[in-house]
C-alpha positions as CSV (number, residue, x, y, z in Angstrom):
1,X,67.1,125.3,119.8
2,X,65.7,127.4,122.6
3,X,64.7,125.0,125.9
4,X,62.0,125.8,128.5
5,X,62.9,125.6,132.5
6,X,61.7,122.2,132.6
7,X,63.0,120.9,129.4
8,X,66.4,122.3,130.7
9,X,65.7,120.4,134.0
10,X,65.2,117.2,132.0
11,X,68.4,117.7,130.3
12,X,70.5,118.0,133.6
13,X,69.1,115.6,135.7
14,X,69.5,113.0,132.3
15,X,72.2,113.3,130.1
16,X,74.7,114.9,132.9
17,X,74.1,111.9,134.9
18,X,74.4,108.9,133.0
19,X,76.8,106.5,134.4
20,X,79.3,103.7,132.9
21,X,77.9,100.1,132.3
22,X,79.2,97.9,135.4
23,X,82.3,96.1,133.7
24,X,81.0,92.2,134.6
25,X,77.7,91.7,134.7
26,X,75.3,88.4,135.2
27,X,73.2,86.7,132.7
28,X,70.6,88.9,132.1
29,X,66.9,87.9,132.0
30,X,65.2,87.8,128.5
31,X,61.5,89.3,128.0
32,X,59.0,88.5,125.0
33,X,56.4,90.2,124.0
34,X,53.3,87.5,122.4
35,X,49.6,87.8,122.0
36,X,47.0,89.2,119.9
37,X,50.0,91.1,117.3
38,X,48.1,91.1,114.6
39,X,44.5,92.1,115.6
40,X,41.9,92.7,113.2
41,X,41.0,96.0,111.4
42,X,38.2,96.5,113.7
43,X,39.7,95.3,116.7
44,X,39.0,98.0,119.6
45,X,41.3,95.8,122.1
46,X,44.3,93.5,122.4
47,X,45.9,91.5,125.3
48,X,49.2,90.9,125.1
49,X,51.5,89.0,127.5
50,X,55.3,89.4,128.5
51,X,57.1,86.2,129.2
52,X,60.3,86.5,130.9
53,X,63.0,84.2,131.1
54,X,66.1,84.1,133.1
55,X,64.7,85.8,136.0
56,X,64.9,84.3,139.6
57,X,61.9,82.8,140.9
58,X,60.1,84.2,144.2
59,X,61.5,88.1,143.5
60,X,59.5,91.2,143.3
61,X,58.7,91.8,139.4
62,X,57.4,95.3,138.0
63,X,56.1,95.2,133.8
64,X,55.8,98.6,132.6
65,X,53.9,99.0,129.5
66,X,53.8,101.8,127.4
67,X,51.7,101.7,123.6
68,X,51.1,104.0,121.0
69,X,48.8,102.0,119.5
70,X,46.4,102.3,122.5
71,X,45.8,103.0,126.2
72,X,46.7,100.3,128.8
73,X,43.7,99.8,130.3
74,X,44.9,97.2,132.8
75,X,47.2,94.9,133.9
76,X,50.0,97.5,134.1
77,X,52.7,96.7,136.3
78,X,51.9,92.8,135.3
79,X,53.2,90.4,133.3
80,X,49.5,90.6,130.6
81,X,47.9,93.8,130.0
82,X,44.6,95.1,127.8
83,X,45.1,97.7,125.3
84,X,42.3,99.8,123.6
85,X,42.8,101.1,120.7
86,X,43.5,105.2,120.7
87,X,43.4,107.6,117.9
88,X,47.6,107.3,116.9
89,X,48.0,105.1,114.1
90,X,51.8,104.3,115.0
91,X,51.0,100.4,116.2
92,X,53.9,100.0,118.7
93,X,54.1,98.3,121.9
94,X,57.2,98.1,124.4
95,X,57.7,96.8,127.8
96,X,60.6,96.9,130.4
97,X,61.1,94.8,133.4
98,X,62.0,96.0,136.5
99,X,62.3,94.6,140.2
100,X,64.7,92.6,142.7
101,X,64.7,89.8,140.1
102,X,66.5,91.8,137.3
103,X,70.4,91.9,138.0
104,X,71.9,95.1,138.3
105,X,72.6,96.6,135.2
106,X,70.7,94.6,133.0
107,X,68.1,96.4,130.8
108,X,65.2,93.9,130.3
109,X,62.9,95.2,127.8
110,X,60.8,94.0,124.5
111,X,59.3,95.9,121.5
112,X,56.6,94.8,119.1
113,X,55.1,96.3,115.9
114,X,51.5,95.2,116.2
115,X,49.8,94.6,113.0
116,X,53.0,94.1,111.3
117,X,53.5,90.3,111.7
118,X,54.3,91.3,115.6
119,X,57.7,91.9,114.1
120,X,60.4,92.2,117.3
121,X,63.0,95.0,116.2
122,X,66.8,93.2,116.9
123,X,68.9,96.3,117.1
124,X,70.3,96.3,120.9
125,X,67.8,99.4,121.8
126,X,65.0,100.8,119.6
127,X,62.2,103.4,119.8
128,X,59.9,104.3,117.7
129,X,57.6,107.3,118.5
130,X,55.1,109.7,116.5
131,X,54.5,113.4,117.1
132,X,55.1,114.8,120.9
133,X,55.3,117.7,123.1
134,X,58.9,118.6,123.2
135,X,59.4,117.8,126.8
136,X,58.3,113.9,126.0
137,X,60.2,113.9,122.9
138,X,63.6,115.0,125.2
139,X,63.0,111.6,127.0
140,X,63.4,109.7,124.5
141,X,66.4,111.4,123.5
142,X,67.8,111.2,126.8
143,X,67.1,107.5,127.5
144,X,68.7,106.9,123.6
145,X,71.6,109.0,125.0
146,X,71.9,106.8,128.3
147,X,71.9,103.5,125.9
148,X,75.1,104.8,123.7
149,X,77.0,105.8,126.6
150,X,76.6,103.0,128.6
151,X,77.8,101.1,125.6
152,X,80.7,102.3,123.2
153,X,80.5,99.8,120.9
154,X,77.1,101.0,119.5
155,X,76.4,103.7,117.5
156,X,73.1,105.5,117.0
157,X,71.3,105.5,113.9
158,X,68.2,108.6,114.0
159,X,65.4,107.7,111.2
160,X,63.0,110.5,110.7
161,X,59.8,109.2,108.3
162,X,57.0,111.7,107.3
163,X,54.2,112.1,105.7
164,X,53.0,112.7,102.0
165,X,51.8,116.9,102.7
166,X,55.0,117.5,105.1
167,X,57.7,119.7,104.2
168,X,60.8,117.9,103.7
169,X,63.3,121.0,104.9
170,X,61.1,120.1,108.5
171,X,62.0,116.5,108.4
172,X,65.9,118.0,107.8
173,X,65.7,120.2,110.3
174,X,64.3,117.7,112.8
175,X,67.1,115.2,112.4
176,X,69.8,117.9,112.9
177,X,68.1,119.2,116.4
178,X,67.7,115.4,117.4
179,X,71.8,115.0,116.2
180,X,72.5,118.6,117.8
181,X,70.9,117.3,120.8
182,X,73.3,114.1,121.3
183,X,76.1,115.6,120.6
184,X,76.3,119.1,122.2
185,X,73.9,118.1,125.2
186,X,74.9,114.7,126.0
187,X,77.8,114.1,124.6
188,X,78.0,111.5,122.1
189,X,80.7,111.6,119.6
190,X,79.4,113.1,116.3
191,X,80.7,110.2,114.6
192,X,78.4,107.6,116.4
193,X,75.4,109.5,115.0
194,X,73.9,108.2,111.7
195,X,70.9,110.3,110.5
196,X,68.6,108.5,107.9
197,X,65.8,110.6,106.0
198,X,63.4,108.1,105.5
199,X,61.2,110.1,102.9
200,X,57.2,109.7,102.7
201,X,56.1,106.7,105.6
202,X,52.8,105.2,106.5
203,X,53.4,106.7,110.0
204,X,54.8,110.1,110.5
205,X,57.6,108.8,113.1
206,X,61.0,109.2,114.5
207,X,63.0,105.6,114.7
208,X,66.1,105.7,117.3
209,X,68.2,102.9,116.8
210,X,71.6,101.8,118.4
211,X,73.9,99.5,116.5
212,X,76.6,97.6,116.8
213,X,79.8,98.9,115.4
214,X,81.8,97.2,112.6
215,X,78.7,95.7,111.6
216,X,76.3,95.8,108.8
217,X,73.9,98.8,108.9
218,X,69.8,98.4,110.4
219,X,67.4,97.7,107.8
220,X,65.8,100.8,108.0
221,X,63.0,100.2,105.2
222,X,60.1,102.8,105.7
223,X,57.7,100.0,104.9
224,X,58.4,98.8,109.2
């Protein structure tokens, strides 16, 4: 896998500096993700609200939002936001608390499938994300990296899903760059790293999952 001067950059300033989990941390605050999850066909917008609980009261608060289903048009930064709807077909939404009201080391984040019952994903981390430049798709990567190591009790589960016309050897290939990638860049014991083919999908889309060890495996069920 041959990497650009910026995608090299990314790699050093991520995976090279991810740091232990602090070993006692406070109650961490909860975020939920409700609103319009299951808009209708035509629907050209959605508004969508993240209520957090656990959080002190009176402390600065930053929501960010990020979609694949559609553009935040506003609210961004807030605790409600307005999407409209883009061209991808991959109907995810996920948002991540930040601010003086979030204990160090806590990660406070929620992620919804919208138009799929607003189903919440459990695992400990999930992403889910569709076709990107390879410098975008490294991000994910690394923040998936930064979730196993700060955790050794997890281990990662990578589900690639493709489309009817796509050559399976491509899906293959794919999955062994994104386990390559774990392993030989960041680190991550090869025997933490699950890789699922997840054969013909509704959405051509990679699924990163972290999962608690000694447990039973993530229903990974292309029909998400």
């Amino acid at each position: 896998m041959r990497l650009s001067l910026l995608t090299l950059l990314i790699v050093l300033s991520a995976c090279a500096s991810i740091a232990a989990r602090p070993a006692s941390l406070e109650t961490c605050p909860e975020v939920v993700i409700t609103g319009e999850m299951e808009p209708e066909a035509r629907a050209h917008t959605v508004t969508l609200t993240a209520n957090l609980t656990g959080a002190a009261i009176g402390k600065s608060l930053f929501f960010q939002w990020t979609s694949t289903w559609g553009n935040v048009t506003r609210g961004n930064g807030t605790s409600t936001v307005t999407l409209v709807k883009g061209r991808s077909w991959a109907p995810a939404v996920y948002v991540e608390v930040f601010g003086e009201a979030i204990p160090k080391g806590c990660t406070v984040r929620d992620y919804r499938l919208i138009g799929r019952k607003g189903l919440s994903l459990s695992a400990p981390y999930t992403d889910i994300y569709t076709e990107l430049p390879d410098h975008q798709e490294l991000l994910h990567w690394n923040n998936f990296a930064k979730e196993l190591k700060l955790d050794a009790d997890l281990d990662a589960y990578v589900w690639i899903g493709r489309e009817r016309d796509d050559d399976p050897a491509e899906s293959a290939q794919r999955l062994q760059r994104i386990r390559w990638y774990l392993v030989d860049q960041c680190g991550i014991a090869p025997d933490r790293i699950v890789t699922v083919d997840g054969g013909i999908s509704q959405y051509r889309e990679v699924r990163l999952i972290a999962w608690p060890k000694d447990s039973n495996p993530p229903n990974l069920d292309n029909r998400w």
